[in-house]
GUKOLVEX-644532 format. One record per atom (N, C-alpha, C): residue number from 0; residue in three letters; atom name; x, y, z. Coordinates in nm, 3 decimals. Atoms other than C-alpha are relative to their C-alpha. Example, Ala and Ser with C-alpha at 12.3 -4.5 7.8 and 13.67 -1.06 7.14 Angstrom:
BEGIN
resi:0 | resn:ALA | name:N | u:0.089 | v:-0.119 | w:0.000 .
resi:0 | resn:ALA | name:CA | u:1.230 | v:-0.450 | w:0.780 .
resi:0 | resn:ALA | name:C | u:0.090 | v:0.120 | w:0.000 .
resi:1 | resn:SER | name:N | u:-0.082 | v:-0.119 | w:-0.006 .
resi:1 | resn:SER | name:CA | u:1.367 | v:-0.106 | w:0.714 .
resi:1 | resn:SER | name:C | u:-0.077 | v:0.109 | w:0.073 .
This chain:
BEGIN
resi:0 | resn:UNK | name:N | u:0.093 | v:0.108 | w:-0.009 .
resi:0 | resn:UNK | name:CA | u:13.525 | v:9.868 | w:11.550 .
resi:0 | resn:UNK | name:C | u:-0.139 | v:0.050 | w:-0.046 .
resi:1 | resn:UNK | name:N | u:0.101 | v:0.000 | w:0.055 .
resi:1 | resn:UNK | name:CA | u:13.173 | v:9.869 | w:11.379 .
resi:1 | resn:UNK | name:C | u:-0.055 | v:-0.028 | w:0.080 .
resi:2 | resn:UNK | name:N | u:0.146 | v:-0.002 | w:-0.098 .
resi:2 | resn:UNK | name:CA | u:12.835 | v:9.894 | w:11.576 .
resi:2 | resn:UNK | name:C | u:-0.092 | v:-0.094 | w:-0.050 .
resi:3 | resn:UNK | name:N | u:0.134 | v:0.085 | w:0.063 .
resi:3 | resn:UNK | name:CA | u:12.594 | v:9.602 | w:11.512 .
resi:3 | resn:UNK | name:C | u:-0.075 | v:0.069 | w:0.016 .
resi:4 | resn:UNK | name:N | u:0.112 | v:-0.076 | w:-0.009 .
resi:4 | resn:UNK | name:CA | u:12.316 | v:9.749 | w:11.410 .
resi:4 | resn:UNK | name:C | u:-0.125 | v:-0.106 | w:0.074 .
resi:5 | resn:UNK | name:N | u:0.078 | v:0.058 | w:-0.078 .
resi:5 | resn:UNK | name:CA | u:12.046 | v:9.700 | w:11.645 .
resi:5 | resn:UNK | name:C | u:-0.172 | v:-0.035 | w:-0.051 .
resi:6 | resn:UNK | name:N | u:0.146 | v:0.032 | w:0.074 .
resi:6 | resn:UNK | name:CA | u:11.752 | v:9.487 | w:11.505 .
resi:6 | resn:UNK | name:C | u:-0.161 | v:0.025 | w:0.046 .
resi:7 | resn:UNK | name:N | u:0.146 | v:-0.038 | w:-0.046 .
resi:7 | resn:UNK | name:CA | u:11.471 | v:9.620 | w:11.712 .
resi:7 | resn:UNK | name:C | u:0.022 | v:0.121 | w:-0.032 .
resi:8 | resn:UNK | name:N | u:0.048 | v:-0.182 | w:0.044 .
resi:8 | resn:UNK | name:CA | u:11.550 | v:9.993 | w:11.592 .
resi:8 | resn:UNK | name:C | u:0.052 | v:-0.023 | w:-0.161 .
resi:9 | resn:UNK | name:N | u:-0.006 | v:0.025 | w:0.154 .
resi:9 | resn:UNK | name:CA | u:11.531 | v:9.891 | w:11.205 .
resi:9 | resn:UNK | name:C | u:0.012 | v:0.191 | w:-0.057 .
resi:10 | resn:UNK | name:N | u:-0.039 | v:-0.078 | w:0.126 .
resi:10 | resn:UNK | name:CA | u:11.646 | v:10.185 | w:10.942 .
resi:10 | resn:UNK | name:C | u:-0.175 | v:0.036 | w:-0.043 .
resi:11 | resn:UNK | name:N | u:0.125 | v:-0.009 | w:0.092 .
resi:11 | resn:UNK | name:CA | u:11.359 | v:10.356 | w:10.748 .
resi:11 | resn:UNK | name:C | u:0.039 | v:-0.103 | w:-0.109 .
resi:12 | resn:UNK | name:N | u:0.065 | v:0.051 | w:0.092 .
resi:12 | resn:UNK | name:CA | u:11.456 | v:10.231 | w:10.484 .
resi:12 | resn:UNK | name:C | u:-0.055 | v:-0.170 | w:0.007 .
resi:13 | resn:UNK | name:N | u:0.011 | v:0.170 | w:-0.009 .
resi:13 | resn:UNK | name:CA | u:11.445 | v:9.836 | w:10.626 .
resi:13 | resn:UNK | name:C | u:-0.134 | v:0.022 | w:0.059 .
resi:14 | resn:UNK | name:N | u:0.143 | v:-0.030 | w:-0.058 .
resi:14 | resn:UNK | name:CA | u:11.088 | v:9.940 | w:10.783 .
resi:14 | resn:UNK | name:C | u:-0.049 | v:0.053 | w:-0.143 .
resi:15 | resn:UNK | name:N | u:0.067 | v:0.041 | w:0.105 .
resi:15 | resn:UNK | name:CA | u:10.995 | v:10.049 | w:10.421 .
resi:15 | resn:UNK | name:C | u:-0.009 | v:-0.108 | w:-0.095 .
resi:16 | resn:UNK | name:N | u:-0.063 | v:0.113 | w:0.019 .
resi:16 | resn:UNK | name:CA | u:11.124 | v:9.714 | w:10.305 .
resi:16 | resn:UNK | name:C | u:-0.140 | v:-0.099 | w:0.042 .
resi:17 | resn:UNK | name:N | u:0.078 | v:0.129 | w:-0.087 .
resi:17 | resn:UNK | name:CA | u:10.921 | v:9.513 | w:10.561 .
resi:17 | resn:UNK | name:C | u:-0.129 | v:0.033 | w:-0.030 .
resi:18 | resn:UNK | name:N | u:0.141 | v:-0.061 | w:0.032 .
resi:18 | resn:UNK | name:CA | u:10.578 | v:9.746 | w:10.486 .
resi:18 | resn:UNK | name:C | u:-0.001 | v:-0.063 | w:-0.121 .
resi:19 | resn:UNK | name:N | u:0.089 | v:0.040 | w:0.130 .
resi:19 | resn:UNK | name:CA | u:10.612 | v:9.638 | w:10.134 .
resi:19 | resn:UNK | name:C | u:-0.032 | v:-0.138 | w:0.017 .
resi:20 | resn:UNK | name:N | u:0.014 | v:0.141 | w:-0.031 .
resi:20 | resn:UNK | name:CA | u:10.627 | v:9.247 | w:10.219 .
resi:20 | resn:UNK | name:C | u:-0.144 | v:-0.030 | w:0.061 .
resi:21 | resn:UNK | name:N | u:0.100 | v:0.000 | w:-0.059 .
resi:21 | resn:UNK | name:CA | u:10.370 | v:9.285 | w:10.456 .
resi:21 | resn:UNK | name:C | u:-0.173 | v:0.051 | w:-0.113 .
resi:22 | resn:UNK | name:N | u:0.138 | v:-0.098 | w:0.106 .
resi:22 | resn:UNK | name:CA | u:10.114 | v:9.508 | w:10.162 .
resi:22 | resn:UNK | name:C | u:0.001 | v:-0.103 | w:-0.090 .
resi:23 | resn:UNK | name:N | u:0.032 | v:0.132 | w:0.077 .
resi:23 | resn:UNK | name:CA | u:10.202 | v:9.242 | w:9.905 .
resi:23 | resn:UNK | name:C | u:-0.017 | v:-0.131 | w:0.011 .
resi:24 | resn:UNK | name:N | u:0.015 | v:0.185 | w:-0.075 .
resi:24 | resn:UNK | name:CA | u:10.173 | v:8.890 | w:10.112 .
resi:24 | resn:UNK | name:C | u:-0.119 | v:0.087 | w:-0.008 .
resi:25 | resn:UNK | name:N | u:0.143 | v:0.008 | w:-0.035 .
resi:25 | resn:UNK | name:CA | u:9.808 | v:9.074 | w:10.202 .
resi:25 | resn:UNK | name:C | u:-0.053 | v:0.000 | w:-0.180 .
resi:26 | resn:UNK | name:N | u:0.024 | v:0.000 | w:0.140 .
resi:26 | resn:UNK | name:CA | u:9.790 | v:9.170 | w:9.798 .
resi:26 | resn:UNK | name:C | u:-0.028 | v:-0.158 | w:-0.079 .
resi:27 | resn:UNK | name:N | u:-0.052 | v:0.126 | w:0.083 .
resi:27 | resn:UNK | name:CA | u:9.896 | v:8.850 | w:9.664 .
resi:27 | resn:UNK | name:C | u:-0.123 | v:-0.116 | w:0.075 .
resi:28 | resn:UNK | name:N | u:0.076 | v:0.138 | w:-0.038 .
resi:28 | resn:UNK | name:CA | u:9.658 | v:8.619 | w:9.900 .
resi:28 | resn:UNK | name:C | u:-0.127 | v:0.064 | w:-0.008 .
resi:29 | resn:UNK | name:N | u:0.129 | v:-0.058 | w:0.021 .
resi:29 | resn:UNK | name:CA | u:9.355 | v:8.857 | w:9.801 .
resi:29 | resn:UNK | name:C | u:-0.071 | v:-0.060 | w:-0.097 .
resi:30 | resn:UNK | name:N | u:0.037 | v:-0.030 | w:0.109 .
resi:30 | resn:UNK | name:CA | u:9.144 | v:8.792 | w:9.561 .
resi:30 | resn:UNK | name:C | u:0.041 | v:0.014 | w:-0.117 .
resi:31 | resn:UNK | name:N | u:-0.078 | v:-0.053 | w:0.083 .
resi:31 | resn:UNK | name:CA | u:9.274 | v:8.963 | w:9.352 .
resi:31 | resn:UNK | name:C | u:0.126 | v:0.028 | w:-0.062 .
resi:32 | resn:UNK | name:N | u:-0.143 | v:0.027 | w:-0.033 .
resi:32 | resn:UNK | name:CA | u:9.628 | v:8.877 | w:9.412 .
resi:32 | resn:UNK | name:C | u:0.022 | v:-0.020 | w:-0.159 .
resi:33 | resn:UNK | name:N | u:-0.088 | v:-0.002 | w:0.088 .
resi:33 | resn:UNK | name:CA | u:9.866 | v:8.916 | w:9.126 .
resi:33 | resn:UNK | name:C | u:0.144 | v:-0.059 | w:-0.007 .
resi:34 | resn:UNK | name:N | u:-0.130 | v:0.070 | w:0.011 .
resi:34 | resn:UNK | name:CA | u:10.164 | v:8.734 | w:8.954 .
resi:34 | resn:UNK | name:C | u:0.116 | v:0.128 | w:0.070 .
resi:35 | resn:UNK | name:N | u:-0.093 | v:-0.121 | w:-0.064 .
resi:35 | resn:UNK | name:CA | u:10.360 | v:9.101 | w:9.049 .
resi:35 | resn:UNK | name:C | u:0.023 | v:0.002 | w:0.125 .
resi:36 | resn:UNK | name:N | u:0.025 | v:0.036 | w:-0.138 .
resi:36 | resn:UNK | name:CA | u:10.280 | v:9.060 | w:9.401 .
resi:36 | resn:UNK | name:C | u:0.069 | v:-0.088 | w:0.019 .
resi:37 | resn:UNK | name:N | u:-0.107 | v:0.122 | w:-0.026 .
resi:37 | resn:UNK | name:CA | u:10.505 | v:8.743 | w:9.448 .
resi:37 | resn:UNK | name:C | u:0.121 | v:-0.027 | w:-0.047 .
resi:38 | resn:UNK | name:N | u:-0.096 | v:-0.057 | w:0.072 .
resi:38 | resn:UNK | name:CA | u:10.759 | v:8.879 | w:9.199 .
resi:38 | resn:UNK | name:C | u:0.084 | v:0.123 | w:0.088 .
resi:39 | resn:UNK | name:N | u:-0.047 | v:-0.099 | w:-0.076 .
resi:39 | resn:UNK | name:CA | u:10.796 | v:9.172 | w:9.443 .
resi:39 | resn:UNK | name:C | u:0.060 | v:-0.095 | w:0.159 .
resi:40 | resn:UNK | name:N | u:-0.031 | v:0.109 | w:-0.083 .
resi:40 | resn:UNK | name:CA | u:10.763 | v:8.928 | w:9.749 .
resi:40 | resn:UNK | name:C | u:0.106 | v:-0.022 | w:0.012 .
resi:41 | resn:UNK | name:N | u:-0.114 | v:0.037 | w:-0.013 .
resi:41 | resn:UNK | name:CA | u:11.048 | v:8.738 | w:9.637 .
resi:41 | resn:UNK | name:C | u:0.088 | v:0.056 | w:0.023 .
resi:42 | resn:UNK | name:N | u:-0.099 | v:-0.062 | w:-0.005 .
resi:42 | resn:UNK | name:CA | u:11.262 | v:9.008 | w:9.562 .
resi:42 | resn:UNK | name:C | u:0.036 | v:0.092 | w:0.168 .
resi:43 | resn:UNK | name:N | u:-0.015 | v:-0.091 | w:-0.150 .
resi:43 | resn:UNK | name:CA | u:11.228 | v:9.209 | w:9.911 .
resi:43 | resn:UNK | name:C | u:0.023 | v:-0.094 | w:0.077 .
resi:44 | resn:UNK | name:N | u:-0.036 | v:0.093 | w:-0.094 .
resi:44 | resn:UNK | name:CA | u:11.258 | v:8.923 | w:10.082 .
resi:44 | resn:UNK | name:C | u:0.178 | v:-0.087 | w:-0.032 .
resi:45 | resn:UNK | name:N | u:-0.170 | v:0.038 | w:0.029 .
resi:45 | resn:UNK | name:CA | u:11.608 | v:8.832 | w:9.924 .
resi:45 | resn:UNK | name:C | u:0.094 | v:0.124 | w:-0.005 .
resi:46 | resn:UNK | name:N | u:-0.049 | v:-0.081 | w:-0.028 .
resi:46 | resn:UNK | name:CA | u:11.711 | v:9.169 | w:10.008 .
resi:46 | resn:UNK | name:C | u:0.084 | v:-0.006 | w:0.070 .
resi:47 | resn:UNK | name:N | u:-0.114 | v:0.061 | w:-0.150 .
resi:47 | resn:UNK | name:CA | u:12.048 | v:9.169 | w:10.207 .
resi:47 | resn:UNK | name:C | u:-0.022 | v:0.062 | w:0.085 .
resi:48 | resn:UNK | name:N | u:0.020 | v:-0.083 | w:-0.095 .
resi:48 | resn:UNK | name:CA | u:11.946 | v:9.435 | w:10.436 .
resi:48 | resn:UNK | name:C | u:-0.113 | v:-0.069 | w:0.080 .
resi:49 | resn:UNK | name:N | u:0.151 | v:0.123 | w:-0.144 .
resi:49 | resn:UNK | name:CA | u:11.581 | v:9.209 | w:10.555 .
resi:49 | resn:UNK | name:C | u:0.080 | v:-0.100 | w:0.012 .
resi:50 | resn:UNK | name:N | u:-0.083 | v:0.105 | w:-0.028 .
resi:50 | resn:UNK | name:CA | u:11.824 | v:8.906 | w:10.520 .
resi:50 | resn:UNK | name:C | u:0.053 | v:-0.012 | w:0.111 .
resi:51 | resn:UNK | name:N | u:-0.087 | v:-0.032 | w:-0.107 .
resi:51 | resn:UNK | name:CA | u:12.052 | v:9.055 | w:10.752 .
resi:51 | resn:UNK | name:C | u:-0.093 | v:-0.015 | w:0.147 .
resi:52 | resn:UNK | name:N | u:0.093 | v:-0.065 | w:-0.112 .
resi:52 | resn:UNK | name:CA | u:11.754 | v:9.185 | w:10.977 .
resi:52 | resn:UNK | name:C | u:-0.061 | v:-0.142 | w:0.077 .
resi:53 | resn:UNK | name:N | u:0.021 | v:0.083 | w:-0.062 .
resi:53 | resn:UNK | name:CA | u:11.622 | v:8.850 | w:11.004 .
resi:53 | resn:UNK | name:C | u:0.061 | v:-0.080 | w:0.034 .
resi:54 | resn:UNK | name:N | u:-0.044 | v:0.078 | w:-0.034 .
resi:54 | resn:UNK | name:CA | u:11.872 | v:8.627 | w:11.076 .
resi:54 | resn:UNK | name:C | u:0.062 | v:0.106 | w:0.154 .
resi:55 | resn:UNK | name:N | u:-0.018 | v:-0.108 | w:-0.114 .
resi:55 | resn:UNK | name:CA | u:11.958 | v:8.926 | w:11.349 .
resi:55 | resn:UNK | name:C | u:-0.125 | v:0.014 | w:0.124 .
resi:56 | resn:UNK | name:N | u:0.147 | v:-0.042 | w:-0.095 .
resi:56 | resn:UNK | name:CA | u:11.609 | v:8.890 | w:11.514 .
resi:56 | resn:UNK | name:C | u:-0.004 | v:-0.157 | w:0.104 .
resi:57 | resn:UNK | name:N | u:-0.023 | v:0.134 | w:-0.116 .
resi:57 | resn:UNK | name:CA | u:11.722 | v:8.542 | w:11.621 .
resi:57 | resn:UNK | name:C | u:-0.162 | v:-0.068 | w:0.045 .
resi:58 | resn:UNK | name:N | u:0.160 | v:0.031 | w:-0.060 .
resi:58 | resn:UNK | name:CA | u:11.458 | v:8.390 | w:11.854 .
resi:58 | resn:UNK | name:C | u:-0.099 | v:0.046 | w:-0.040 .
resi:59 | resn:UNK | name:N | u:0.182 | v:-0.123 | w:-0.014 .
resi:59 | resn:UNK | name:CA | u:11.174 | v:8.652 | w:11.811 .
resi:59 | resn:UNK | name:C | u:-0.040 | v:-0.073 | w:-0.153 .
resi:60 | resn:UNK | name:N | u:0.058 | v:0.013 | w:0.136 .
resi:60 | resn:UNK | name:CA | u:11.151 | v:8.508 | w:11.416 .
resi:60 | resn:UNK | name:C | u:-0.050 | v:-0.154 | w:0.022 .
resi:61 | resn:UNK | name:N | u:0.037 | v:0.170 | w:0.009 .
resi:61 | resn:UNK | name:CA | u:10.937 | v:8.207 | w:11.354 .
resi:61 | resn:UNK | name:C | u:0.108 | v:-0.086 | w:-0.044 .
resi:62 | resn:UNK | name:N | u:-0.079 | v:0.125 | w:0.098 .
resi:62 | resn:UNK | name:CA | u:11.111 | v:7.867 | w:11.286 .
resi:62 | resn:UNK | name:C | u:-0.032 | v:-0.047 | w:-0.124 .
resi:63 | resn:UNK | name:N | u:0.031 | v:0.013 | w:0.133 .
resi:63 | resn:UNK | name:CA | u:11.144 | v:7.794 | w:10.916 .
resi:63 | resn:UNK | name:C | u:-0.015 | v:-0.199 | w:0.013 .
resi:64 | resn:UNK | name:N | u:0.041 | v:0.168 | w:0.027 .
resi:64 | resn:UNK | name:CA | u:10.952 | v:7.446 | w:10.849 .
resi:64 | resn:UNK | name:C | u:0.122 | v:-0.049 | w:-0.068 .
């Protein structure tokens, strides 16, 4: 049997994942914000590993409008 992985002790690499989301949402609504910045965005965020993570966080994640 397989171990759900437990979504409050995230993986490096799904914690470097979530740092970049977090660096480019602040990038992208700067100033200075770039088309790359929302190009990256998208893609980390359609990642199956954050996918996974968030539909795994259940409650604790905001409700999607």
């Amino acid at each position: 049997m397989t171990k759900k992985p437990d979504p409050l002790k995230p993986s490096l690499t799904l914690l470097v994942k979530l740092g970049s989301i977090a660096v480019h949402a602040q990038e992208l609504l700067s100033p200075r914000g770039h088309a790359f910045d929302k190009v990256t965005l998208d893609t980390v965020m359609h990642d199956p590993e954050v996918e996974v993570w968030i539909k795994a966080m259940g409650v604790y994640m905001p409700v999607k409008r």
